[in-house]
C-alpha positions as CSV (number, residue, x, y, z in Angstrom):
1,X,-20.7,9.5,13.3
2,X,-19.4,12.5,15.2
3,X,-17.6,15.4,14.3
4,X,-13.7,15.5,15.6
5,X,-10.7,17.7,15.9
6,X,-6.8,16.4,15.4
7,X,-4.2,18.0,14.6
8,X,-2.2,15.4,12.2
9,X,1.6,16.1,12.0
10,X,2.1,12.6,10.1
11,X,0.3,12.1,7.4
12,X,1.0,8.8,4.8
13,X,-0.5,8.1,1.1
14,X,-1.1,4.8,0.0
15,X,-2.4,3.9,-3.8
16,X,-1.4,1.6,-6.2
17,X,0.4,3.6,-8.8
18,X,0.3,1.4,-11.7
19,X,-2.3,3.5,-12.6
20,X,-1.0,6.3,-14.2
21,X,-3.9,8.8,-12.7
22,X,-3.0,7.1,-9.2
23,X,0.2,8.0,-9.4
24,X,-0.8,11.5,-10.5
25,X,-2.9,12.0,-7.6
26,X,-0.8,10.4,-5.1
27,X,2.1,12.9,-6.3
28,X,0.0,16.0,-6.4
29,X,-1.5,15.2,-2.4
30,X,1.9,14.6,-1.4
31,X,2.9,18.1,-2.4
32,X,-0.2,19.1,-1.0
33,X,0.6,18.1,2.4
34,X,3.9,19.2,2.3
35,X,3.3,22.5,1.2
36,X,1.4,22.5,4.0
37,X,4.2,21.5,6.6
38,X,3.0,18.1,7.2
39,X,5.2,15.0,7.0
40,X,4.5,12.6,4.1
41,X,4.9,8.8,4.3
42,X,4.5,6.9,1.4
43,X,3.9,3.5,1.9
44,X,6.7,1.5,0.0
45,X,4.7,-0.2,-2.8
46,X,3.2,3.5,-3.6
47,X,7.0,5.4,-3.6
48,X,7.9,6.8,-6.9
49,X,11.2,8.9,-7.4
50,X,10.2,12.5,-7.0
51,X,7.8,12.6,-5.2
52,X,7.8,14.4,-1.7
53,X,8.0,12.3,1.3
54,X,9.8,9.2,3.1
55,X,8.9,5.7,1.8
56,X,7.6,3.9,4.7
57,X,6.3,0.2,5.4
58,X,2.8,-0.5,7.2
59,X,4.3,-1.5,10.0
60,X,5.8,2.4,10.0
61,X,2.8,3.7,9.4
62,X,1.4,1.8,11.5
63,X,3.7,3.1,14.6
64,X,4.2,6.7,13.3
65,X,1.2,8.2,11.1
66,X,-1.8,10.1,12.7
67,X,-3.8,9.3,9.5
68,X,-3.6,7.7,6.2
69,X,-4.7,8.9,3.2
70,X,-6.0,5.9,0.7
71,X,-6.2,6.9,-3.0
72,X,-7.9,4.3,-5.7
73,X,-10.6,2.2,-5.1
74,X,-12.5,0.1,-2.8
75,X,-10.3,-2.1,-3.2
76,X,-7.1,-0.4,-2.5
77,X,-9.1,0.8,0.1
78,X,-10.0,-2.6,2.1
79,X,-6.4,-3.8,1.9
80,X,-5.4,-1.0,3.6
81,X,-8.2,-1.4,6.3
82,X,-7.1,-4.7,6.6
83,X,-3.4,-4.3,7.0
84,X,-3.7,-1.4,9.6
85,X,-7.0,-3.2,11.2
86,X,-4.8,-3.3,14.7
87,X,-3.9,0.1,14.6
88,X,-5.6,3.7,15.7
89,X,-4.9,5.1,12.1
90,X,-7.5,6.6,11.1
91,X,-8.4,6.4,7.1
92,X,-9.7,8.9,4.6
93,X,-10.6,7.5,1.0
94,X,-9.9,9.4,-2.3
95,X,-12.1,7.7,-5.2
96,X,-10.8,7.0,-8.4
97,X,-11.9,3.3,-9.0
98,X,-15.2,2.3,-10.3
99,X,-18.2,3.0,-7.4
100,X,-16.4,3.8,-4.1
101,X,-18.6,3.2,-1.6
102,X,-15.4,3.4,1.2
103,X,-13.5,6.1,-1.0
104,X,-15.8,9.1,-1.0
105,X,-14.3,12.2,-1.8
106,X,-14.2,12.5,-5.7
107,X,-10.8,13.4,-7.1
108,X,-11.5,16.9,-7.9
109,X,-12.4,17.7,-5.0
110,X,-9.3,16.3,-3.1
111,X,-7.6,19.8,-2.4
112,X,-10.5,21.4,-0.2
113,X,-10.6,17.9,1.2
114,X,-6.9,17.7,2.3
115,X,-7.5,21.4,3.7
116,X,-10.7,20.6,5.6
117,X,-8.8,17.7,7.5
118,X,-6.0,19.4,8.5
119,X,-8.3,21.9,10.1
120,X,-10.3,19.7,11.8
121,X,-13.6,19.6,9.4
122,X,-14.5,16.1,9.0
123,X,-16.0,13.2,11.0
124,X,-15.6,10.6,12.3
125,X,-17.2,6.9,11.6
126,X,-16.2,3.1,13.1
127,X,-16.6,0.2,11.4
128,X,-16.2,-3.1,12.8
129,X,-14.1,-6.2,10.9
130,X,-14.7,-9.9,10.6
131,X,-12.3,-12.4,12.6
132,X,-12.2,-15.5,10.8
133,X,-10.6,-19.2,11.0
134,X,-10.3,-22.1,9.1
135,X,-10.5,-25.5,11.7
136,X,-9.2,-28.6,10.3
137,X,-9.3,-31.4,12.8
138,X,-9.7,-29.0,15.9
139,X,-6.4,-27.0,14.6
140,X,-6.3,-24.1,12.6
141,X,-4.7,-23.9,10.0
142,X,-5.6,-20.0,8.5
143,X,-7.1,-17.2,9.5
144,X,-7.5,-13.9,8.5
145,X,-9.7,-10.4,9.0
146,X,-12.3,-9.0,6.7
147,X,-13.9,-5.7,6.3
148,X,-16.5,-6.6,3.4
149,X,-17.1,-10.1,4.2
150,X,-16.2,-14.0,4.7
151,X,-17.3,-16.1,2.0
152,X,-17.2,-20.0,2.1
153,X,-17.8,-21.4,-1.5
154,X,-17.1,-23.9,-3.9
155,X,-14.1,-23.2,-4.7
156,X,-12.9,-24.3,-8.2
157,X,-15.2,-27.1,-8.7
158,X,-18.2,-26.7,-11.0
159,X,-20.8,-27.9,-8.8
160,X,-22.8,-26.8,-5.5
161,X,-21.3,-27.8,-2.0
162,X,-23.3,-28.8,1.3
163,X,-22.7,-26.4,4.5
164,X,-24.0,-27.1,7.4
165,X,-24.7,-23.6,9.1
166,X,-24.6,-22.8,13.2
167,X,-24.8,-20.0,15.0
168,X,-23.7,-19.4,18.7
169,X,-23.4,-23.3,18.4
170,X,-27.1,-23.5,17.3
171,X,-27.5,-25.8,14.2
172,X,-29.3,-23.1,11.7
173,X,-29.4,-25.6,8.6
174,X,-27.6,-27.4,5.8
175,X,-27.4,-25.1,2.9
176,X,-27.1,-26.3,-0.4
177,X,-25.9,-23.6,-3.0
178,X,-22.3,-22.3,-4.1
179,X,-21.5,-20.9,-1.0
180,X,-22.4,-18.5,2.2
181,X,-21.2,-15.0,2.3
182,X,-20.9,-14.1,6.0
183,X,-21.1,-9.4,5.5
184,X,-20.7,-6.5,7.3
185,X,-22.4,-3.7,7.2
186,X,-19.5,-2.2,5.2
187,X,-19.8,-5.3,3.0
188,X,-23.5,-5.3,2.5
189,X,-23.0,-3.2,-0.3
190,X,-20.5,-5.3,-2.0
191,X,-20.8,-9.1,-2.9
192,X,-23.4,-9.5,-0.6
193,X,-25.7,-7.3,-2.6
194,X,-24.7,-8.6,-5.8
195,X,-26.4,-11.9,-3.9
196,X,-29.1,-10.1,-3.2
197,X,-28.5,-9.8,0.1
198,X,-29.8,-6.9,2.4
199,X,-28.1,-3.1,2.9
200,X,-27.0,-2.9,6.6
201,X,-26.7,1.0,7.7
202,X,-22.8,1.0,9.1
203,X,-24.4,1.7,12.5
204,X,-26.3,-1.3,12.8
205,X,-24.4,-4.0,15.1
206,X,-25.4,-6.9,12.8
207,X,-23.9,-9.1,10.6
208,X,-25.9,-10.9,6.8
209,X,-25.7,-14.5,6.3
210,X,-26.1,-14.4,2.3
211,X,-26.4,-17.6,0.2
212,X,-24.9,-17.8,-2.7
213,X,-26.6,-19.4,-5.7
214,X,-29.1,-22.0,-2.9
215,X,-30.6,-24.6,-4.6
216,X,-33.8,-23.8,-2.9
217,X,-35.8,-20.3,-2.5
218,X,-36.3,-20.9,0.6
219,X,-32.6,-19.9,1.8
220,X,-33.0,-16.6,2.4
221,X,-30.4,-13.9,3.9
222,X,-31.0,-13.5,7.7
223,X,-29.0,-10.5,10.0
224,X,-28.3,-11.6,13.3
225,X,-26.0,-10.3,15.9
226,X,-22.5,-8.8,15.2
227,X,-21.7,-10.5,18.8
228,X,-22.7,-13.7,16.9
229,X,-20.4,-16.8,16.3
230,X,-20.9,-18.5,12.5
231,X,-20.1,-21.9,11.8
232,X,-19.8,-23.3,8.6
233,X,-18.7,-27.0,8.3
234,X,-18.2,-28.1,4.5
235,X,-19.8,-31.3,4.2
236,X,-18.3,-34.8,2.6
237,X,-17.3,-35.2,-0.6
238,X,-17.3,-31.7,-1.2
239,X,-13.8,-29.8,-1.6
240,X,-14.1,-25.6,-1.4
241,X,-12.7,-22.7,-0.5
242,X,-12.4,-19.3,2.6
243,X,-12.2,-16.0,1.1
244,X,-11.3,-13.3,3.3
245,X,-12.6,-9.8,1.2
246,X,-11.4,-11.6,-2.4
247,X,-7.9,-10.9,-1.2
248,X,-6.9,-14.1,1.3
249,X,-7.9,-17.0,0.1
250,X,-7.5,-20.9,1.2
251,X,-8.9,-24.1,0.6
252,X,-11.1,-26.3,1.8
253,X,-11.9,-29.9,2.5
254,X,-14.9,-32.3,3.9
255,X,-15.1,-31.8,7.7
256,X,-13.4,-28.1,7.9
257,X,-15.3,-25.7,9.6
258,X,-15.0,-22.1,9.0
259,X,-15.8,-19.9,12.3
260,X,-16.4,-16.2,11.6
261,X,-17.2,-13.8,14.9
262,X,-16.8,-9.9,15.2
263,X,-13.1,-8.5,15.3
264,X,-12.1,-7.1,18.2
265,X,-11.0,-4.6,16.1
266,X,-12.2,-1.7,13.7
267,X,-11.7,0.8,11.0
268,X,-11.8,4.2,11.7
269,X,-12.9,6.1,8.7
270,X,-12.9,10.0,8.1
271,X,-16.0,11.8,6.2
272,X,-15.2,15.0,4.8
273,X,-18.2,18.0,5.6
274,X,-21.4,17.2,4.4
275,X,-20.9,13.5,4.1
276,X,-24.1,11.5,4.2
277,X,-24.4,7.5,4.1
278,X,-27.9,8.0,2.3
279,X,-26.7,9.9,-0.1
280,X,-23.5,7.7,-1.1
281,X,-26.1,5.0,-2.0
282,X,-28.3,7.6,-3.9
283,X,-25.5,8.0,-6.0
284,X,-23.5,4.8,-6.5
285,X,-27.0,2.9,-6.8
286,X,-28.8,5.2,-9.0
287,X,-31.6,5.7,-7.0
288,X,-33.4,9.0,-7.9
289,X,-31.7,11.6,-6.4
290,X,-34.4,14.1,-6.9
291,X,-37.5,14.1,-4.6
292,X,-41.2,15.3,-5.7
293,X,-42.5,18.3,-3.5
């Protein structure tokens, strides 16, 4: 990470304001910024009557915003990664989901956050995204980015699939479980760890290959190379499914192959002062925060 100045003249909010204290804190930044003679976009799902600023699609953002201001969850957070994943606009997360590992400034501290970036104080951190594709009969027929992870799985059905696993065209194995979850290092910390898969520090240029659920012990993660190519071909009779982050989602049949590699894109994310990756996962995690002298 490095520190950065920028002045931002643009600046758009994005939340999803069904939740009434999203919608409170998406109204109070926008008058924050404007008070502060900075234009607000608010991107068109988020708009609500009163509030300051222009109601603007992604594609606007996309073409006029020098940074966007995410305020919810993870979540909220990774669809808005994913949506401006071909952009330059930078992203700064506001937390007021559940663990926000992505979204790290709490919500009471969002004024001297909003402050600090418009002066400059914060820094700067890239995070690479997943490209992947769903071949059916040498075609494809979906794909999709990712900033968590790729995950092929069973799908609907109630019982475990067969993948057979390559990488850079190398035949790795044929896993039998529900499924391989293909992470970032952003993702590591979400289903991948839930899979008890390994934490990737977001500077590491690697990617986890995560079973889910393998029938034997022996399947164990593995991190190999974010310059890496994964295959996953689903196996006869077996019927699954692609999920691209839990928000894109397709099915499977015997004899598609999922093929994951390294976008050639990334997420720029902004870190307020002080912001340290060791002490995020001291506190979402619950590991003691408090060391012995």
């Amino acid at each position: 990470m490095t520190a950065a100045s920028k002045e931002f003249r643009t600046a758009a909010l994005i939340g999803k304001v069904a939740s009434p204290d999203v919608a409170a804190a998406l109204a109070g930044s926008a008058a924050l910024l404007a008070a502060r003679g900075v234009n607000v976009l608010i991107e068109s799902e988020s708009a609500m009557p009163g509030t300051p600023g222009t109601p603007a699609s992604y594609e606007a953002i996309a073409a006029t915003a020098d940074v966007a201001i995410v305020i919810g969850g993870d979540g909220t957070m990774l669809n808005a990664a994913r949506r401006l994943s071909e952009t330059r606009v930078p992203l700064v997360g506001i937390n007021l989901g559940r663990l926000g590992f992505m979204t790290d400034i709490a919500r009471d501290a969002m004024p001297a956050a909003i402050d600090d970036l418009l002066t400059g104080k914060f820094t700067v951190e890239h995070r690479h995204l997943l490209q992947g594709e769903v071949i059916r009969g040498g075609n494809c027929i979906h794909e999709a980015v990712a900033f968590n992870e790729i995950v092929a799985s069973k799908g609907d059905i109630g019982r475990m699939i067969e993948l057979e696993v390559k990488v850079d065209g190398e035949f790795l194995y044929v896993l039998r479980a529900d499924g391989m979850i293909v992470a970032t290092p952003t993702g590591s910390t979400a289903y991948a760890l839930s899979a008890n898969g390994p934490i990737l520090h977001p500077a590491v240029a690697g990617v986890a290959l995560v079973p889910l659920c393998p029938h034997a012990l022996s399947y164990r993660p593995i991190t190999i190379s974010d310059r890496s190519v994964v295959e996953l071909t689903l196996l006869e009779p077996h019927d699954g499914a692609a999920h691209f982050d839990g928000q894109s989602r397709v099915a499977t049949h015997a004899g598609d192959t999922v093929r994951i590699a390294c976008s050639p894109h990334s997420v720029t994310l902004l870190h307020p002062p002080g912001y340290s990756y060791f002490a995020m996962l001291r506190e979402k995690l619950h590991w003691s925060a408090t060391p012995r002298h």
